[in-house]
N, C-alpha and C positions, 0 to 999 in steps of 0.2 A: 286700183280697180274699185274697192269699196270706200263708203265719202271717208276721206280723209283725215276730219279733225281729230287730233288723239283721243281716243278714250279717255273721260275723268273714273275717279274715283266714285262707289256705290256711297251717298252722303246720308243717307237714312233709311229706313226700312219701311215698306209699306205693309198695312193690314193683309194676312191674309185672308183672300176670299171666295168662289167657290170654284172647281173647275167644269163646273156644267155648262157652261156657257160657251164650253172650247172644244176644239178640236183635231185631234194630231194626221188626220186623212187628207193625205197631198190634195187641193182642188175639189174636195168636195160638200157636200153641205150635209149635216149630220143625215138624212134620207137615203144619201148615194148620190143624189139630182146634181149638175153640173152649177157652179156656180153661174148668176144672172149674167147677160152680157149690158156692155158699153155702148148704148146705139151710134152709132156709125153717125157721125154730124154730115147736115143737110150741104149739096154741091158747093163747094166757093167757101164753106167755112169752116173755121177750125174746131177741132174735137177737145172737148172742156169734159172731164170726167166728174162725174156728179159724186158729192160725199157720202161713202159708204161702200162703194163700187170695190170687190173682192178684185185681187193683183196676186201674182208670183214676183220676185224679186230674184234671177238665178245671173250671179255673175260669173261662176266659175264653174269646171266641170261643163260634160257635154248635155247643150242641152236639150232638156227636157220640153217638149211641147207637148203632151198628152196631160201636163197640171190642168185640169176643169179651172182655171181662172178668167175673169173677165180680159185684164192688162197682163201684159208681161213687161218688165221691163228687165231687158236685157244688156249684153255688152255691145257694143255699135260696131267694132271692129271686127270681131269672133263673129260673130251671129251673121248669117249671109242673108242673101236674101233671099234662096229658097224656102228659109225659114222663118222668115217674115213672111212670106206667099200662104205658107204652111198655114202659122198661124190668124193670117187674114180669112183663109178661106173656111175656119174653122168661127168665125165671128171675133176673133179679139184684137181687142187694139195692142200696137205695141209701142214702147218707149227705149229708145236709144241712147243707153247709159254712155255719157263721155268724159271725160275730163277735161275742163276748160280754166281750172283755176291753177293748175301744176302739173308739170313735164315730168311724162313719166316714159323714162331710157327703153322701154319693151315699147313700144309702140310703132307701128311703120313707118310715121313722119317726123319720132324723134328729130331726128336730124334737121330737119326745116327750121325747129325753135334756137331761134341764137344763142350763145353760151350769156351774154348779158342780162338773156329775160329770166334765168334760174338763179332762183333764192336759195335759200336754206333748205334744206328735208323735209316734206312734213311729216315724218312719223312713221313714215309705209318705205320699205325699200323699191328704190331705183327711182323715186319722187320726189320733185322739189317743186317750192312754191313759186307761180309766175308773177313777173312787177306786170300789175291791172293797171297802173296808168299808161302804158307804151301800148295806148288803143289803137293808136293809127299800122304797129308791129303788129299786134297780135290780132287784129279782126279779119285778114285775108286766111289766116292760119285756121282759125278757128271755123268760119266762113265756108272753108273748104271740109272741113270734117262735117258739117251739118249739112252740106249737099252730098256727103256719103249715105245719112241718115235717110235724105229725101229721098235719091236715088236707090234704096234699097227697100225705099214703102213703108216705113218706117211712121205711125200718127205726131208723134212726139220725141222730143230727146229730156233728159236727164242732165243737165249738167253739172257737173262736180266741185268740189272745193271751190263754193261762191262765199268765201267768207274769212281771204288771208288775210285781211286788215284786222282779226280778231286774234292772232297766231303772229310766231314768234320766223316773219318771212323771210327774213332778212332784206326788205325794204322797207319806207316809212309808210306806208300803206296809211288813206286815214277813211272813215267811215263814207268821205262823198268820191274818194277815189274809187271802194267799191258799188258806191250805188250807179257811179256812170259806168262801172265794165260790165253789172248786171244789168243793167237795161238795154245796152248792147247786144246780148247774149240773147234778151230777149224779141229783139229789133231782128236778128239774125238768122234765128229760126220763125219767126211770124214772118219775114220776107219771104219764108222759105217754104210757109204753107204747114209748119210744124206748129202744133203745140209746145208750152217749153213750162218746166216745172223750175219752183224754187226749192233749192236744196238746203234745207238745216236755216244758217243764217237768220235768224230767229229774230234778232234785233229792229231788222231792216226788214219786215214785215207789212209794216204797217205803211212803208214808202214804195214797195213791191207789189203788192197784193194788188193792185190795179192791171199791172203788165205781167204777172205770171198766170196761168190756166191751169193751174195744179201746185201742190208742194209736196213734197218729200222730207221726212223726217226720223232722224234715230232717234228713240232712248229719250223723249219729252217726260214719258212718264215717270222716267228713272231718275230725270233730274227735276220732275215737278215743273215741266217749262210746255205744258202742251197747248195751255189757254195762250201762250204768244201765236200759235198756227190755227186758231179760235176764227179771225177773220177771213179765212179762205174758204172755211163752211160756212159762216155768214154769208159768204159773199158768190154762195153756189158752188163752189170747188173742191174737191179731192185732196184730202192731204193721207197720201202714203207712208206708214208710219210702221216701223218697228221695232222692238225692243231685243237686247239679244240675252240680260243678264238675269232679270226679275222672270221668275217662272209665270205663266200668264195667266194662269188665276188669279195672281193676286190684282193685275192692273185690267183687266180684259172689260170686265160690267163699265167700268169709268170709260175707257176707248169705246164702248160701242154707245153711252150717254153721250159724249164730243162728236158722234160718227165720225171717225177716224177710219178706215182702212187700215186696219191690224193685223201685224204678222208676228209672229216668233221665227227671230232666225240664229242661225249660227254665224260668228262674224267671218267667214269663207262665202256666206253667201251663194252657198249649193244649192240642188232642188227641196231638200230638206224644207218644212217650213212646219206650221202651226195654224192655225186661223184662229182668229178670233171673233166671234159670232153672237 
């Protein structure tokens, strides 16, 4: 459910610095006022979230749609679509969290992925890693869960674990096997009238940043990797970012100098959150 890659280890400590610039009020801006919204992109084109734009992140537990956030992004399967309606008519955009890079046994269409496409674990139970070169397999599959997205109103999806050529997949995965399954991904949901975000994958940035309309990112701050997600706000775009370990004083001033889209969460990825302001 939440992105995949193992958690590393905390490798150094950052300054602490102040907490005035934060705040623990689900959705709202230190005033009370509702967080700004996401304007709604013009007939025929796709919705590119501008950097800075306030988000919810709730993948677990029931949810919540009364967070004052601009974006939600939620789980694609759970979340129906009166709750995307919900949230539409309330102004916000949403994002439809999938998993595209590993099979995970809870899911309705388990069973459609061959037992051949599953690699090793990645880390999270009832989840294994998928072989990305079996595009011609795995893009009808996938293909079909992003017209669940469409179909349920949905701005955008999330896609997950874009990054097992870095991970231990139990395939030989090599850095241009994943750039042709992510560009795919992104081919899949642009057909499909979706925005599509890059998830983590950090590396393959700067060969992405062209075809993703958003990123998504954990924990840059914590491992000092946030100027790799640097060109997507160059380049007009949203990178949703959260930390879950470092208390957010001490990284918060730095994320809103990056305009990053800042949250604190806890790794269950509840309503719970933090803003960073």
């Amino acid at each position: 459910m939440k992105s995949r890659t193992p958690r590393r280890r905390l490798l150094l400590l950052v300054p602490l610095l102040l907490l005035a610039a934060c705040t623990s009020v689900p959705g709202e801006d230190d005033d009370g006022q509702p967080e700004g919204l996401s304007p709604a992109p013009a007939p025929g084109e796709l919705w590119r979230p501008a950097p800075g734009v306030g988000w919810q992140w709730q993948l677990t537990g029931k949810l919540d749609t009364s967070v004052k956030a601009a974006v939600y992004d939620v789980d694609g399967f759970t979340t129906t679509k009166e709750q995307v309606a919900e949230l539409k008519r309330a102004g916000r955009r949403t994002i439809c969290y999938l998993s595209t890079g590993a099979w995970e046994d809870f899911r309705p269409d388990a069973g459609a992925f061959p037992p051949e496409l599953r690699g090793k674990g990645n880390g999270w139970e009832g989840e294994r890693w998928l072989d990305v070169r079996r595009l011609a397999e795995l893009e009808p599959l996938i293909a079909k869960r992003f017209d669940m997205c469409r179909d349920k109103g949905f701005d955008a999806v999330e896609p997950d674990n874009m990054d097992g050529y870095q991970n231990e997949s139990g395939f030989p995965l090599t850095a241009d096997d994943q750039l042709k399954y992510n560009r795919l991904i992104a081919k899949l949901a642009h057909d499909r009238g979706l925005s599509v975000g890059l998830k983590n994958d950090l590396d393959q940035v700067p060969e992405l940043v062209g075809e993703f309309d958003f990123a998504v990112n954990e924990q840059c701050m914590q491992y000092d990797e946030c100027e790799k997600v640097a060109p997507f706000v160059k380049a007009g775009k949203a990178v949703f970012h959260v930390e879950y370990e470092i208390p957010i004083g001490r990284w918060c001033p730095r994320a809103r100098e990056a305009k990053l889209s800042s949250l604190q969460k806890k790794y269950e990825l509840g309503v719970w959150r933090q803003v960073c302001r």
